[in-house]
C-alpha positions as CSV (number, residue, x, y, z in Angstrom):
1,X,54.8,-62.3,-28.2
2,X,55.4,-59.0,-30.4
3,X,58.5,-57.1,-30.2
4,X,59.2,-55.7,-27.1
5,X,61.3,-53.2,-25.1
6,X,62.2,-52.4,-21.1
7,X,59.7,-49.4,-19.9
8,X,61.1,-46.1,-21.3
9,X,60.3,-43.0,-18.3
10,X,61.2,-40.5,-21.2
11,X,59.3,-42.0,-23.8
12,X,58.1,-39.4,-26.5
13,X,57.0,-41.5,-29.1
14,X,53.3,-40.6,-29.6
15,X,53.7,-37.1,-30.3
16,X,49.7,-36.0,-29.2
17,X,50.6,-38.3,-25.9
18,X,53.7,-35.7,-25.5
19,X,52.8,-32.3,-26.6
20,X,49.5,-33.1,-24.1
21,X,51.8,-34.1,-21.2
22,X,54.3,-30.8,-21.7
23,X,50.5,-28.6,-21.1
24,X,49.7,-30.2,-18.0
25,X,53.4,-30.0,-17.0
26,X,53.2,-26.5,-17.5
27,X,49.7,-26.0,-15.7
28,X,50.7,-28.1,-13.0
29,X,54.5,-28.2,-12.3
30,X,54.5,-30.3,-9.6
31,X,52.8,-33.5,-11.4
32,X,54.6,-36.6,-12.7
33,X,53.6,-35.9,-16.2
34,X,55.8,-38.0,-17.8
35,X,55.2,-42.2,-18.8
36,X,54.1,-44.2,-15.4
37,X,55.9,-46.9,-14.4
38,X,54.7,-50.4,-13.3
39,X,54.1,-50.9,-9.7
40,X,54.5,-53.6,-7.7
41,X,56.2,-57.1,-6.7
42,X,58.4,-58.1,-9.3
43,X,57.7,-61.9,-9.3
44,X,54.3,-62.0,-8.4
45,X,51.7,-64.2,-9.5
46,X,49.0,-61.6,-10.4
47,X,49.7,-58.6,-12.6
48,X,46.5,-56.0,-13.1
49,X,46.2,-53.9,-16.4
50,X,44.3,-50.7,-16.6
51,X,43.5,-48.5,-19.4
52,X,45.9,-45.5,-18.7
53,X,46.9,-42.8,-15.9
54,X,44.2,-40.7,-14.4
55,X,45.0,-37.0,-14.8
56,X,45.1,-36.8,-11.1
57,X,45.6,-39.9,-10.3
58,X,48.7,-41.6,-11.8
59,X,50.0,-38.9,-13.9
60,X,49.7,-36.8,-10.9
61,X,51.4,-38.6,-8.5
62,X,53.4,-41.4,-10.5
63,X,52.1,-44.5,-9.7
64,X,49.1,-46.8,-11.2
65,X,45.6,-46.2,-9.6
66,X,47.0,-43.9,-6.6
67,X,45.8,-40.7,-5.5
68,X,42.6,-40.7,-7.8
69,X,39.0,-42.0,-7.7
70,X,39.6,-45.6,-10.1
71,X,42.1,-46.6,-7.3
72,X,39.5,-46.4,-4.2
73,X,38.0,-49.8,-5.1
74,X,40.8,-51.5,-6.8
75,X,43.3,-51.0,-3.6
76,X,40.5,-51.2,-1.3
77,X,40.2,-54.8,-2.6
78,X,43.8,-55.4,-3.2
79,X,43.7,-55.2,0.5
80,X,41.0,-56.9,1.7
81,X,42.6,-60.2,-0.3
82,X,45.8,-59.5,1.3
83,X,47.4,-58.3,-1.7
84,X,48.5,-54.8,-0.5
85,X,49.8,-53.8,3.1
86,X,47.3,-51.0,3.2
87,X,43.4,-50.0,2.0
88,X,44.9,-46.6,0.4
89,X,47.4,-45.3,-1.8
90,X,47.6,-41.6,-1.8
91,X,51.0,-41.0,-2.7
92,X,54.4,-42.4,-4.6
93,X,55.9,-41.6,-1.1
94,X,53.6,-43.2,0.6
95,X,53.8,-46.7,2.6
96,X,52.0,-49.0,0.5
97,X,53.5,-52.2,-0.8
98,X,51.9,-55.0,-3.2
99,X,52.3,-58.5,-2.6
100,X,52.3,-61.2,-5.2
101,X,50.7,-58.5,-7.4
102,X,52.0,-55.9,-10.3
103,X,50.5,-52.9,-11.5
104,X,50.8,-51.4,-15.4
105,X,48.6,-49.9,-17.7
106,X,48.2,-50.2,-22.2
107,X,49.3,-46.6,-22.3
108,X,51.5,-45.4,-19.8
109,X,51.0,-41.7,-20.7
110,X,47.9,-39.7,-19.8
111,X,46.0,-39.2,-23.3
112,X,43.6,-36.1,-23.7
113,X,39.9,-37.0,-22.1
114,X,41.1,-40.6,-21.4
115,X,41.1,-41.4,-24.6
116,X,44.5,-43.0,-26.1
117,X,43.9,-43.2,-29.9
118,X,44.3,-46.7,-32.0
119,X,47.7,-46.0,-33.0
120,X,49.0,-44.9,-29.3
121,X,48.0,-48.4,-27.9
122,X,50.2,-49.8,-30.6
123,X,53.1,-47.5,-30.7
124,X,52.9,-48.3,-26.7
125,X,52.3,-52.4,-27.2
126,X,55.9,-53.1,-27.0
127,X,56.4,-52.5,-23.3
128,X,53.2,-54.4,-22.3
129,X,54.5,-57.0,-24.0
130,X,58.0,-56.8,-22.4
131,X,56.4,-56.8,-19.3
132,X,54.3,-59.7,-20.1
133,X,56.7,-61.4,-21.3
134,X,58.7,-60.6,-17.8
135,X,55.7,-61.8,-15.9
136,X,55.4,-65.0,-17.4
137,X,59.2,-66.1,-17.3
138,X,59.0,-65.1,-13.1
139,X,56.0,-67.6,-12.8
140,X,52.9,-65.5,-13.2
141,X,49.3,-67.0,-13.6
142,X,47.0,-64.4,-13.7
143,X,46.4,-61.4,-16.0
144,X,43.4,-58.9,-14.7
145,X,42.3,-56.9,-17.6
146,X,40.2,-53.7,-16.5
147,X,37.9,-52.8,-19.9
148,X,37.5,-53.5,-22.9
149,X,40.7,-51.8,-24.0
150,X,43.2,-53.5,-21.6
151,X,41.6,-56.7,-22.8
152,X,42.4,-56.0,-26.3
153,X,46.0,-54.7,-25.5
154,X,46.7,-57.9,-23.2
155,X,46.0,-60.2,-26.6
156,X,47.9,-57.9,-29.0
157,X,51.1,-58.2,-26.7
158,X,50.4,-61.7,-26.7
159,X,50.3,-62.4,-30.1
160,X,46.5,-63.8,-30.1
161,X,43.5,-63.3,-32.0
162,X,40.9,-61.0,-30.1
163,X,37.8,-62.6,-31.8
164,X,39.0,-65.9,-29.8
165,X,38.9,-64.5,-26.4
166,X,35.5,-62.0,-26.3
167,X,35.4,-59.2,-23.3
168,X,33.1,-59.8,-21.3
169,X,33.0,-59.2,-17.0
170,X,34.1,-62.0,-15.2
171,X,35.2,-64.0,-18.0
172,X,38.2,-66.5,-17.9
173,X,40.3,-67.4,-20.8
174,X,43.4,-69.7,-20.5
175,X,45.7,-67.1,-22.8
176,X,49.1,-69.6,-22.5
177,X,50.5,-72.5,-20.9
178,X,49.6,-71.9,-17.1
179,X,48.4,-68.3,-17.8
180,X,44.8,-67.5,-17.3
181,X,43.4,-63.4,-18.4
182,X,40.4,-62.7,-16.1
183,X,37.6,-59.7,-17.5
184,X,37.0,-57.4,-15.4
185,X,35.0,-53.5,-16.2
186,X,37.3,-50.9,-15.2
187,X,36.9,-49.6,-11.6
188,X,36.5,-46.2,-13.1
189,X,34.4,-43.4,-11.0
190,X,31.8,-43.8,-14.0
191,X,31.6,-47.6,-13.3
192,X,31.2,-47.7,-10.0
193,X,29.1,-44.9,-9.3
194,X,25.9,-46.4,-11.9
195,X,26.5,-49.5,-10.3
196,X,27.9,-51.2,-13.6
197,X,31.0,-52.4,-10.9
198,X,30.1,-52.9,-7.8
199,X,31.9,-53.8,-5.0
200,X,30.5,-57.3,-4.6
201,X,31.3,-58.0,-8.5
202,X,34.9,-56.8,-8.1
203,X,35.3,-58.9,-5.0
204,X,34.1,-62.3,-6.6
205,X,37.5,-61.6,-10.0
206,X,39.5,-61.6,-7.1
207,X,38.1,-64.4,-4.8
208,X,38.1,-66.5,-8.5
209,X,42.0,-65.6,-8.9
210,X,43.0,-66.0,-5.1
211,X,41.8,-69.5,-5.1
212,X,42.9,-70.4,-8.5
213,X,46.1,-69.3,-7.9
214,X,46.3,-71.1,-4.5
215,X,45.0,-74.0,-5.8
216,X,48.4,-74.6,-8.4
């Protein structure tokens, strides 16, 4: 894997990532505005990678995929496969626990319009690789990549050539020795809303991973 570091909650090293966080800081004091953590079980077996925190959503509340829109379906789910002790995460505070699965994202800072640029996903590389490299030493198997950008980020913190392992929904790639990265579109309110995700499709990634990672 690349080089890598331990997440950084006061990380200011993308300047534009920074300067956009201290505006929405100022507009709305009482957001987290600042890098989002991971979320999760610490040695579970799945670990999910999104894109980057919602203005209301993560960066609002500090945590991935809570209190926003994209995290409807994906906890909804998590539930439903017994992967989370509840069907809705509203809040930081709130009483929702994973099991056997981790939450990050390939930025951890809010970028302008959702939109990290090229060199942000770099600068920001290191601590998916840390954590990837974390994952796989506490016995993970499965990598759930949400879009087209977490699939690219997932291989670059891996070390491994994008043009061998294509995006494409509901694709499977054996990554490393006993690691599989599943494709999934992002549960974004965009994706779900023309029907490009729907429920069902969400529903068979998981059902694939559940049983695959039962079945070793």
């Amino acid at each position: 894997m690349s080089a890598s570091s331990p997440f950084q909650p006061d990380c200011r090293d993308c300047p534009r990532l920074a300067q956009h966080l201290d505006q929405v800081k100022t507009s709305h004091p009482d957001y987290h505005a600042r890098p989002v953590a991971p979320f999760g079980d610490p040695h579970a077996k799945l670990l999910i990678i999104g894109l980057a925190p919602g203005m209301h959503g993560a960066n609002r509340t500090g945590r991935p995929f809570t209190g926003d829109y994209a995290g409807i379906l994906l906890y909804q789910t998590l539930y439903k496969f017994g992967l989370a002790t509840h069907a809705e995460s509203t809040s930081a505070q709130d009483k929702l626990r994973l099991i056997n699965c981790r939450i990050t994202n390939a930025v951890k800072c809010l970028p302008p319009a959702n939109k990290p640029l090229p060199a942000e996903i770099r600068q920001c590389n290191r601590f998916l690789a840390s954590e990837l490299n974390d994952f796989s030493k506490n016995g993970g198997q499965a990598l759930l990549v949400l879009g087209t950008i977490a699939h690219q980020a997932t291989l670059t913190a891996l070390q491994l050539r994008k043009a061998d392992y294509p995006f494409s929904h509901g694709a499977v790639h054996a990554v490393t020795a006993g690691l599989q990265l599943y494709d999934s579109y992002h549960c974004s309110r965009y994706n779900t809303q023309t029907k490009r995700l729907t429920e069902s499709m969400f529903e068979q990634i998981f059902d694939r991973i559940c049983r695959d990672i039962t079945a070793t």
